[in-house]
PyMOL CGO cylinders between C-alpha atoms (Angstrom):
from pymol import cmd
from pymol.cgo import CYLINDER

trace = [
    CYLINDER, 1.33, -3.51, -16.12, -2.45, -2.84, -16.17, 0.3, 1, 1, 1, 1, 1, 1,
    CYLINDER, -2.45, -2.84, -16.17, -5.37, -1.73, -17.92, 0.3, 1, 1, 1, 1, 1, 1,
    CYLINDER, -5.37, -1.73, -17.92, -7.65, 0.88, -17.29, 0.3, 1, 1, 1, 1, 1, 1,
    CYLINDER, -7.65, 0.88, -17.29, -10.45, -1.02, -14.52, 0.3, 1, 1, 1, 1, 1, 1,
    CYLINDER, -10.45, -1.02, -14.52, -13.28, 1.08, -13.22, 0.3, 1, 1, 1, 1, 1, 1,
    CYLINDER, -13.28, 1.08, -13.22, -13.25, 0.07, -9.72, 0.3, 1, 1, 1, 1, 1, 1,
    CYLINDER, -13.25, 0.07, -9.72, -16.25, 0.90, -7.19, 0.3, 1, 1, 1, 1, 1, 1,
    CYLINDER, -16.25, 0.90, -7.19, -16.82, 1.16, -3.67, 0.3, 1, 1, 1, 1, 1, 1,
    CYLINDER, -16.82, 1.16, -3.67, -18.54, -1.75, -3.50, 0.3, 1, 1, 1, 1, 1, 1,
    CYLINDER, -18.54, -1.75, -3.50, -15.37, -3.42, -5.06, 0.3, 1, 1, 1, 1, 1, 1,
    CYLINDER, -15.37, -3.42, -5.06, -13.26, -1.79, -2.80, 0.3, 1, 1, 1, 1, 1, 1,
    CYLINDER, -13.26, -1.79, -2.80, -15.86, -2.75, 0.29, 0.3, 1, 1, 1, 1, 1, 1,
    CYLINDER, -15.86, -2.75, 0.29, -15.29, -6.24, -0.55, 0.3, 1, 1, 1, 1, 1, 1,
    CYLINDER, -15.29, -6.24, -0.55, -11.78, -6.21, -0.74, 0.3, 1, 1, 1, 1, 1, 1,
    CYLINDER, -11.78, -6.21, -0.74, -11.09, -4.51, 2.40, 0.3, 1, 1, 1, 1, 1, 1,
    CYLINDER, -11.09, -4.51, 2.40, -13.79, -7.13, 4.25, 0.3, 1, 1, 1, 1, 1, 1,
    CYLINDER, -13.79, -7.13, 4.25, -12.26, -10.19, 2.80, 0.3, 1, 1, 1, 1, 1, 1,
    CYLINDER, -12.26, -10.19, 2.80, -8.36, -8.79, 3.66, 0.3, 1, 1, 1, 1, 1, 1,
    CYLINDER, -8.36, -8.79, 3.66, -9.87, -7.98, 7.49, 0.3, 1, 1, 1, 1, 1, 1,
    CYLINDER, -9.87, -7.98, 7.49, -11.54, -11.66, 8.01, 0.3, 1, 1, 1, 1, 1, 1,
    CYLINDER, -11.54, -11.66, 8.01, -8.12, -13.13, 6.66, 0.3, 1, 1, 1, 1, 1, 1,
    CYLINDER, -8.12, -13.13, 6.66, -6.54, -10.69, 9.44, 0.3, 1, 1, 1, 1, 1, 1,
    CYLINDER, -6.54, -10.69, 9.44, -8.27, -11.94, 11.93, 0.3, 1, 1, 1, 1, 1, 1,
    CYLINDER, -8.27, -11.94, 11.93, -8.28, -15.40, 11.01, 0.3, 1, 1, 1, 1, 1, 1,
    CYLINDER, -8.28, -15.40, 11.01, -4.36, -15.26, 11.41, 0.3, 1, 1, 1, 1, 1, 1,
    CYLINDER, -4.36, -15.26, 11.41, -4.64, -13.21, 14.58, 0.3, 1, 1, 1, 1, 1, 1,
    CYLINDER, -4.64, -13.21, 14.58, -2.22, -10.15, 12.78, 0.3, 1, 1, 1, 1, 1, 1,
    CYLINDER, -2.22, -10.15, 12.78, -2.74, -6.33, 12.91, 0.3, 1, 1, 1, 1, 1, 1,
    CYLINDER, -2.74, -6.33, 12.91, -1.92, -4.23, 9.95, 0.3, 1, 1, 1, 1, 1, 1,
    CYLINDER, -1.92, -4.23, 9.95, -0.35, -0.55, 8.82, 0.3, 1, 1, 1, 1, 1, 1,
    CYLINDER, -0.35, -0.55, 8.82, -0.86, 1.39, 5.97, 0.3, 1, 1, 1, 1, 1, 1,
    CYLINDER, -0.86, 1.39, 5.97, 2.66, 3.50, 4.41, 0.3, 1, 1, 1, 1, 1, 1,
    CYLINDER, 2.66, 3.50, 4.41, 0.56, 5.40, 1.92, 0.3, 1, 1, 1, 1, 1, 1,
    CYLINDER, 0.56, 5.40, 1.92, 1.50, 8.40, -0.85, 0.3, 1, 1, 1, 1, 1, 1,
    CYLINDER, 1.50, 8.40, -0.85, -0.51, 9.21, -3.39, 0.3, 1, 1, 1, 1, 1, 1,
    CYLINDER, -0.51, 9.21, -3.39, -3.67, 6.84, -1.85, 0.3, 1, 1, 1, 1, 1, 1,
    CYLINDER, -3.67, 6.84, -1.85, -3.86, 9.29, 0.93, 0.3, 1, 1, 1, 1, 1, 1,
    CYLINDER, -3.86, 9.29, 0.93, -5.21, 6.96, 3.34, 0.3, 1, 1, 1, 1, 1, 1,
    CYLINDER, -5.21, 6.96, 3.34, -7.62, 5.58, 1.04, 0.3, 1, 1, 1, 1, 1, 1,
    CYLINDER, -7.62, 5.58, 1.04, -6.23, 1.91, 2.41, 0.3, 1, 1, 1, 1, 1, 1,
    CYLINDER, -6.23, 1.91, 2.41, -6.97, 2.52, 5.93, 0.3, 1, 1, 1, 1, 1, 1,
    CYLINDER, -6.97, 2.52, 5.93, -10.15, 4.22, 5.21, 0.3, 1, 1, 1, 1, 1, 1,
    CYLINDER, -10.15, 4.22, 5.21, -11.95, 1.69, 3.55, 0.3, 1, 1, 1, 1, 1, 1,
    CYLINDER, -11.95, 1.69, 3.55, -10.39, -1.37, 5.99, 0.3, 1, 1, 1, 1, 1, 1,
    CYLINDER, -10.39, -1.37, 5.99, -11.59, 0.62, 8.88, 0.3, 1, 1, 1, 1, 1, 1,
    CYLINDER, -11.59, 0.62, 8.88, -14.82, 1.47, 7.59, 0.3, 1, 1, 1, 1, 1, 1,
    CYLINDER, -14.82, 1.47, 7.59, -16.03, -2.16, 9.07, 0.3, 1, 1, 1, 1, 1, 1,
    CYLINDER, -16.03, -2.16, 9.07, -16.93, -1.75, 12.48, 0.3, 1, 1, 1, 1, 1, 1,
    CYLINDER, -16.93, -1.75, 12.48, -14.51, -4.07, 14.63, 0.3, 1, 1, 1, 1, 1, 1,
    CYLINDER, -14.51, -4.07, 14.63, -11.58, -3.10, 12.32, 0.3, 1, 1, 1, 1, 1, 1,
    CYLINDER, -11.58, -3.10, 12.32, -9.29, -2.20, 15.09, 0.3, 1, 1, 1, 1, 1, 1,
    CYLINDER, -9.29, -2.20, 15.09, -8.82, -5.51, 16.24, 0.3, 1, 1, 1, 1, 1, 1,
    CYLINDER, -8.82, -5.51, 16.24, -6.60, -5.71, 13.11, 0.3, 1, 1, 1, 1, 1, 1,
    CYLINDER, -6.60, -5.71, 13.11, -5.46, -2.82, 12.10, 0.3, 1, 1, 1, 1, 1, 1,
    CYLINDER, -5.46, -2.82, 12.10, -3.35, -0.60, 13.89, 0.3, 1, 1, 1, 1, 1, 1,
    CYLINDER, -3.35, -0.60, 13.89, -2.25, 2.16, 11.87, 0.3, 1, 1, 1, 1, 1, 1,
    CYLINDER, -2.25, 2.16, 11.87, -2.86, 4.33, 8.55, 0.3, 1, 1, 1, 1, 1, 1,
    CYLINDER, -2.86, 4.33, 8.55, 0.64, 6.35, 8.16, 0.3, 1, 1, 1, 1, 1, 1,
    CYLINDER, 0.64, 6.35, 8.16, -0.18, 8.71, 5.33, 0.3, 1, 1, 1, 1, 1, 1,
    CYLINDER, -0.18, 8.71, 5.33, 3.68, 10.42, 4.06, 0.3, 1, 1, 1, 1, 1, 1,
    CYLINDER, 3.68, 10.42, 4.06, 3.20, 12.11, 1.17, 0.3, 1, 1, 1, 1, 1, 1,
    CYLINDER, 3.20, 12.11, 1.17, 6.23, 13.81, 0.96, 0.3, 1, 1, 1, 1, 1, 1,
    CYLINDER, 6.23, 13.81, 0.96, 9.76, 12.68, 0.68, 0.3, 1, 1, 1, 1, 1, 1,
    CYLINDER, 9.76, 12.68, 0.68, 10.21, 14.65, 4.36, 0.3, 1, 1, 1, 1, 1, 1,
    CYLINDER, 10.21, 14.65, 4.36, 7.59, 12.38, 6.16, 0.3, 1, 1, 1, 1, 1, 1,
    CYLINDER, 7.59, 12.38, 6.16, 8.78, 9.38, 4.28, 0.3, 1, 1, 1, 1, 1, 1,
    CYLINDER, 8.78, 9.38, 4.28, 11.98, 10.14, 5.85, 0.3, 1, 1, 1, 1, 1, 1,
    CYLINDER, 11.98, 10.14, 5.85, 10.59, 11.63, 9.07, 0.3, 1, 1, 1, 1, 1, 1,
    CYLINDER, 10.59, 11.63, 9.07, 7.90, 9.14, 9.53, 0.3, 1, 1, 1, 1, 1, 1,
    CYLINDER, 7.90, 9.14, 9.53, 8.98, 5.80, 8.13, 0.3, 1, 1, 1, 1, 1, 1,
    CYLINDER, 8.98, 5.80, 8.13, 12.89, 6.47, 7.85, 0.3, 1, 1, 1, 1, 1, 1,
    CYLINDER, 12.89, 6.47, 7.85, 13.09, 6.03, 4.03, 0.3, 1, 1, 1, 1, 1, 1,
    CYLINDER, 13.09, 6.03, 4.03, 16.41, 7.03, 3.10, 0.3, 1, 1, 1, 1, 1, 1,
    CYLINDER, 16.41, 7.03, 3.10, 17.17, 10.65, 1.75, 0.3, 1, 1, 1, 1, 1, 1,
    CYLINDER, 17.17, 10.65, 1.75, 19.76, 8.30, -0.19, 0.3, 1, 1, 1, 1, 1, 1,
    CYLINDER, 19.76, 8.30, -0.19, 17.50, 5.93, -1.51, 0.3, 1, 1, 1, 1, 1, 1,
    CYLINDER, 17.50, 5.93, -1.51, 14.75, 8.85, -2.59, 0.3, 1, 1, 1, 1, 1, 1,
    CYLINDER, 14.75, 8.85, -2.59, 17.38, 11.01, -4.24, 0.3, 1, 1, 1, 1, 1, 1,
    CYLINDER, 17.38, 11.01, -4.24, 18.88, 7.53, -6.29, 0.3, 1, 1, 1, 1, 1, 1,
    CYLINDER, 18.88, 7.53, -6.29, 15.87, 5.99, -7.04, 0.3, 1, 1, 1, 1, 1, 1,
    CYLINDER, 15.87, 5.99, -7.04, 12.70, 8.39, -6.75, 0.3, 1, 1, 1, 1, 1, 1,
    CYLINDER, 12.70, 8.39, -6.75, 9.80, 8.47, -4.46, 0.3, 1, 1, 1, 1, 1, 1,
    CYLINDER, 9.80, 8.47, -4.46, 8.17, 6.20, -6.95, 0.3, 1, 1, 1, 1, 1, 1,
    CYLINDER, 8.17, 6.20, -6.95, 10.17, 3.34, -6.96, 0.3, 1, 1, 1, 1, 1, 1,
    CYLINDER, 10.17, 3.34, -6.96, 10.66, 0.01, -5.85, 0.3, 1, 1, 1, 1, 1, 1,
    CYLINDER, 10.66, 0.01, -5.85, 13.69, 0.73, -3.06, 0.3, 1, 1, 1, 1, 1, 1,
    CYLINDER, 13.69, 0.73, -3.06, 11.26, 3.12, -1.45, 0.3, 1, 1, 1, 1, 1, 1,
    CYLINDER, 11.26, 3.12, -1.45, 8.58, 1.34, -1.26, 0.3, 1, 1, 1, 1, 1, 1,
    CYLINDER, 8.58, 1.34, -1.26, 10.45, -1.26, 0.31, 0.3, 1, 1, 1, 1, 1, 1,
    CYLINDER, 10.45, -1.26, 0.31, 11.93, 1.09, 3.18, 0.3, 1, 1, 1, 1, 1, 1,
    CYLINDER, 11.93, 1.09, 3.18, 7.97, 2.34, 4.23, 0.3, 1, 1, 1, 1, 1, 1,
    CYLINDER, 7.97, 2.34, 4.23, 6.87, -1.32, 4.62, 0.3, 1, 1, 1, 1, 1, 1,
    CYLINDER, 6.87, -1.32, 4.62, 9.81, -1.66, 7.14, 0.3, 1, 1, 1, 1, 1, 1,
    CYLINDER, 9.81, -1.66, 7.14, 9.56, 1.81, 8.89, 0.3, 1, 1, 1, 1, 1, 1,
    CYLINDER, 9.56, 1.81, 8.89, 5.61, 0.82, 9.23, 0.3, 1, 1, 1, 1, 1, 1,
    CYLINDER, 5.61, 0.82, 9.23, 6.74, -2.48, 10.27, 0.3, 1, 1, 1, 1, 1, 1,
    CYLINDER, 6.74, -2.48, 10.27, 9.35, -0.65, 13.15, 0.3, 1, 1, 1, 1, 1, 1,
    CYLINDER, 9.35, -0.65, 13.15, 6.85, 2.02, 14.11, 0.3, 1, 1, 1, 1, 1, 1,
    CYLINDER, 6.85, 2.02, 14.11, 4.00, 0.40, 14.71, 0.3, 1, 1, 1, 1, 1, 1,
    CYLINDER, 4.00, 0.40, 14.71, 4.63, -3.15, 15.89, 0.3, 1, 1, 1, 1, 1, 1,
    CYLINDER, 4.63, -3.15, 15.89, 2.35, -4.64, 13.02, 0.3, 1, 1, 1, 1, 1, 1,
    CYLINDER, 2.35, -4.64, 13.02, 2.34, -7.95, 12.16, 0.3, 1, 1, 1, 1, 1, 1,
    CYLINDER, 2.34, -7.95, 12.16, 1.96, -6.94, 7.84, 0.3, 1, 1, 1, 1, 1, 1,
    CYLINDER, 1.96, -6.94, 7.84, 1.85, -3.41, 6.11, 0.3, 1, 1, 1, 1, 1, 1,
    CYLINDER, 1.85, -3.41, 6.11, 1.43, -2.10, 2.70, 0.3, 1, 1, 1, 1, 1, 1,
    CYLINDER, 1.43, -2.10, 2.70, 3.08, 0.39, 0.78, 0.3, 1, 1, 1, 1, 1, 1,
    CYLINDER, 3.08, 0.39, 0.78, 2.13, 2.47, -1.85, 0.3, 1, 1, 1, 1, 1, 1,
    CYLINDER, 2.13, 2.47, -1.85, 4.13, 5.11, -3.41, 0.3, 1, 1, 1, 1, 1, 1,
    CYLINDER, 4.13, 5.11, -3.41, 3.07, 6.50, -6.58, 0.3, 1, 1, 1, 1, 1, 1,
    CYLINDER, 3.07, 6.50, -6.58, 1.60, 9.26, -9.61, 0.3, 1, 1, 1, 1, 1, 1,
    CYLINDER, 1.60, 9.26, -9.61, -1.65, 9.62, -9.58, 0.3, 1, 1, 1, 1, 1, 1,
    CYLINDER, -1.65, 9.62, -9.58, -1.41, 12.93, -11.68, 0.3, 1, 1, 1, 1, 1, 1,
    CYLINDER, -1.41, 12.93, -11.68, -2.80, 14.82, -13.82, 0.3, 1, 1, 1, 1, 1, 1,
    CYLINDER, -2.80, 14.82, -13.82, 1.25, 15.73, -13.24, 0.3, 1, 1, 1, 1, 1, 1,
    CYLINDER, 1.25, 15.73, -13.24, 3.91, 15.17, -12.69, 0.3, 1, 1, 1, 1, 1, 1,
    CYLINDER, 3.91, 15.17, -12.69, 4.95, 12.11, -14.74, 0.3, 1, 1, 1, 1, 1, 1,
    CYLINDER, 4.95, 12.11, -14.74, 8.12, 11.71, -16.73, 0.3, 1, 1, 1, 1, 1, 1,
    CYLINDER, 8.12, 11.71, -16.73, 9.10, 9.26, -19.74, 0.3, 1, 1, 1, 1, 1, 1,
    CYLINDER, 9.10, 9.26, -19.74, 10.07, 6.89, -17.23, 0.3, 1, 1, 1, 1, 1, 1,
    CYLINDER, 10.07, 6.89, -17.23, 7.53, 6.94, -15.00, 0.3, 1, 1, 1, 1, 1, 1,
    CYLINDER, 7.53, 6.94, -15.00, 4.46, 8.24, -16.59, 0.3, 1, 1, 1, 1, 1, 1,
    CYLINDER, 4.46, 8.24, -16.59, 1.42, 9.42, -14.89, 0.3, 1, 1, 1, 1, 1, 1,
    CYLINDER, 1.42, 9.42, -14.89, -0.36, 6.02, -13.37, 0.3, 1, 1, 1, 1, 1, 1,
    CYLINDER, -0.36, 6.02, -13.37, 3.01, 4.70, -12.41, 0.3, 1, 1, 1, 1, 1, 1,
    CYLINDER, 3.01, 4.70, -12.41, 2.22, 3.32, -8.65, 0.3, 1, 1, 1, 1, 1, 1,
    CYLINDER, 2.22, 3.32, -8.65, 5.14, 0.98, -6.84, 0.3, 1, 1, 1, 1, 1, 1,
    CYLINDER, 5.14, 0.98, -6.84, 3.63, -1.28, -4.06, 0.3, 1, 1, 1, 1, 1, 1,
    CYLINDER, 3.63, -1.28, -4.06, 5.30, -3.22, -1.16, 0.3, 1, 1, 1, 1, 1, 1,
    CYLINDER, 5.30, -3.22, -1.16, 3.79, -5.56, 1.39, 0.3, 1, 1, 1, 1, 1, 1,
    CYLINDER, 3.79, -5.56, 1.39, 5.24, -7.96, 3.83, 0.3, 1, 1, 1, 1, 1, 1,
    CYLINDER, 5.24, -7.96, 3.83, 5.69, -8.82, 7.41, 0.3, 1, 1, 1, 1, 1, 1,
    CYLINDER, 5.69, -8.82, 7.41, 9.91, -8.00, 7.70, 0.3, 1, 1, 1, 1, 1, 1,
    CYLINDER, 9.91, -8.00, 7.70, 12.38, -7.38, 5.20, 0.3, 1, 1, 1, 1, 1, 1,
    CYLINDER, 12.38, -7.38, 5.20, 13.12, -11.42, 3.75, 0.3, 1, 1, 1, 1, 1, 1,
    CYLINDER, 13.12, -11.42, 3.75, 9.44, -11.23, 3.25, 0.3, 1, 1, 1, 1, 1, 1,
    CYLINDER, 9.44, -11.23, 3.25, 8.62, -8.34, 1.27, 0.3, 1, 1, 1, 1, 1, 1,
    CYLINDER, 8.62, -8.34, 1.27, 7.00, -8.60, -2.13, 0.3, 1, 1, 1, 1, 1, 1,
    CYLINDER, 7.00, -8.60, -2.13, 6.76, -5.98, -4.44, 0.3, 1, 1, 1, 1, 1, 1,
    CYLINDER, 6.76, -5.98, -4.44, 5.15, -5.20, -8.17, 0.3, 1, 1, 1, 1, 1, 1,
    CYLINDER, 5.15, -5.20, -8.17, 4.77, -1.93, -10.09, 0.3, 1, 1, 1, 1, 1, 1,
    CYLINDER, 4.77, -1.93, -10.09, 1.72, -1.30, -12.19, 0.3, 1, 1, 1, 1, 1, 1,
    CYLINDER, 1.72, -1.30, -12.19, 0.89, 1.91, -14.94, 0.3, 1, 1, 1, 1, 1, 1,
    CYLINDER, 0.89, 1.91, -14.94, -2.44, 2.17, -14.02, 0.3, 1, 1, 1, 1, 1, 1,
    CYLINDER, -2.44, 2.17, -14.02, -5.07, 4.10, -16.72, 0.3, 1, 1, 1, 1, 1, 1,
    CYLINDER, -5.07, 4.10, -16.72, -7.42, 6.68, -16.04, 0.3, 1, 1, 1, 1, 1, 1,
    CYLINDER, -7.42, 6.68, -16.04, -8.24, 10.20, -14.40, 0.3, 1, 1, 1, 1, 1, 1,
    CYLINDER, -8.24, 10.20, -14.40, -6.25, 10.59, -10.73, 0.3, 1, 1, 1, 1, 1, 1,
    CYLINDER, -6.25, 10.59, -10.73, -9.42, 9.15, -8.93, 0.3, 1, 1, 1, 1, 1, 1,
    CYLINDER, -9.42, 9.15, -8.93, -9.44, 6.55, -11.18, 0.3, 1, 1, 1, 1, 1, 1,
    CYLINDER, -9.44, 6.55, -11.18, -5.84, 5.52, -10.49, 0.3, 1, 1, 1, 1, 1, 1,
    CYLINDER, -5.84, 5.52, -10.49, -5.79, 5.84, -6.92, 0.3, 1, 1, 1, 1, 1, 1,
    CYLINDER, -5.79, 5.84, -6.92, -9.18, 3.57, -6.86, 0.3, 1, 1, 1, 1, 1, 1,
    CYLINDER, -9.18, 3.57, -6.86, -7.03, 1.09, -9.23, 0.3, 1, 1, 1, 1, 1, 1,
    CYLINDER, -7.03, 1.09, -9.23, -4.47, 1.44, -6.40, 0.3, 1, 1, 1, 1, 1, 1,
    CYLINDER, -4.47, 1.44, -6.40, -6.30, 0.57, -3.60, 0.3, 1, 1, 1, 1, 1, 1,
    CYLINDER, -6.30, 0.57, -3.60, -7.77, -2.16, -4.66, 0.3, 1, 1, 1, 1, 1, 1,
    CYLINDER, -7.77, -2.16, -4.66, -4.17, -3.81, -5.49, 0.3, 1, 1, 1, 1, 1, 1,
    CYLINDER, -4.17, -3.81, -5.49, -2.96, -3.08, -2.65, 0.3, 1, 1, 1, 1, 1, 1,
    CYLINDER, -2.96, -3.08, -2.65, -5.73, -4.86, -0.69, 0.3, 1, 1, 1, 1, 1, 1,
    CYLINDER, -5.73, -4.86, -0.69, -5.88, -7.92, -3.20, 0.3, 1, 1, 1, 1, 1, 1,
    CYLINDER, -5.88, -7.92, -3.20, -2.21, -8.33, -3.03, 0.3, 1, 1, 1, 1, 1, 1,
    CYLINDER, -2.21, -8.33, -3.03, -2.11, -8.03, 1.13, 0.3, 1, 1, 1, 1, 1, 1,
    CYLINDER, -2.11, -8.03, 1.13, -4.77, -10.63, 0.60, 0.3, 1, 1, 1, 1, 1, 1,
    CYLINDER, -4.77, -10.63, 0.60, -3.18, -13.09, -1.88, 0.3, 1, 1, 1, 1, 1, 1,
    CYLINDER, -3.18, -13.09, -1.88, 0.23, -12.73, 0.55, 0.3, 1, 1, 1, 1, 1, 1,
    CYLINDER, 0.23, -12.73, 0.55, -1.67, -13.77, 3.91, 0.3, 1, 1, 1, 1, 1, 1,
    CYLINDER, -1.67, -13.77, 3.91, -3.50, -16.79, 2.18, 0.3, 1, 1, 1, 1, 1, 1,
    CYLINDER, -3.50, -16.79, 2.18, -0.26, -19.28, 2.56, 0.3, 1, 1, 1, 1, 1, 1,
    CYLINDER, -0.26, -19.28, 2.56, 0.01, -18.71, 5.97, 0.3, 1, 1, 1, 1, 1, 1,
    CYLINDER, 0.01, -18.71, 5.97, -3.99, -19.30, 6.54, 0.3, 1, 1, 1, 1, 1, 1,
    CYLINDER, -3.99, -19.30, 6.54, -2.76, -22.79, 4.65, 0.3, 1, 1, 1, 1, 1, 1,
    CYLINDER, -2.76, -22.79, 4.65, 0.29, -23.71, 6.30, 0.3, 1, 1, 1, 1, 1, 1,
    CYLINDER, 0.29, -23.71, 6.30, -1.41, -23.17, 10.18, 0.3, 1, 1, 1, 1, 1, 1,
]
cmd.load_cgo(trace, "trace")
């Protein structure tokens, strides 16, 4: 769970240069399987010039059609569990993974509101995946705080530290 952060470009700048130099340190390209972010991940890890010799795509699937269409998230899985969930999230890190050839992708499924929560999943609720195949996905769930920008923002920047934190070992072990 989290607490309400105020997060700024600058933070978010910094985030996305550190995950791109540990990118291209371990020679891997990257997707984005984003929801309520919008692209926000892609956007701010290809606003460093250079950035396309490590990542290769920003899939943006907002709806439970181009999750399906797009990434091949199971209507299954989304009428069981929820777009928000962790099953989902876990099914968009492998269809970015299968469609396009990346090495690691991120997922991020969530409600950034003002609407649209529920008891169980209240407005801030964002479920993240990242990996490089399916024995090597990790996932968390955070209830972020704050207005929608201020969630997404919140978002972002986990995603990013948590793609970050994941590559790390595998700087260490080569």
């Amino acid at each position: 769970m989290s607490d309400f952060v105020q997060v700024s470009d600058e933070a978010l700048n910094q985030a996305a240069d550190h995950l791109g130099d540990l990118l291209q340190e371990q020679g891997w390209v990257m997707a984005t399987a984003e929801s309520c972010t919008g692209g926000w991940v892609a956007k701010v890890l290809t606003d460093r010039p250079g950035s396309s010799d490590y990542v290769t795509a920003g899939l943006v699937t907002y709806s439970n059609a181009a999750k399906q269409a797009v990434l091949g998230v199971s209507a299954q899985t989304l009428a069981e569990h929820g777009a928000v969930s962790e099953p989902v999230v876990r099914q968009m890190v492998a269809g970015a993974l299968a469609a396009t050839g990346a090495d690691v992708a991120v997922a991020i499924s969530g409600i950034a509101g003002p609407g649209g929560g529920s008891p169980d999943k209240p407005v801030g609720t964002v479920w993240f995946a990242w990996g490089s195949g399916p024995e090597h996905t990790e996932t968390a769930v955070r209830r972020f705080q704050g207005d929608r920008d201020q969630v997404r923002r919140q978002s972002v920047l986990f995603a990013l530290e948590s793609v970050s934190r994941y590559l790390a070992p595998a700087l260490m072990d080569s």
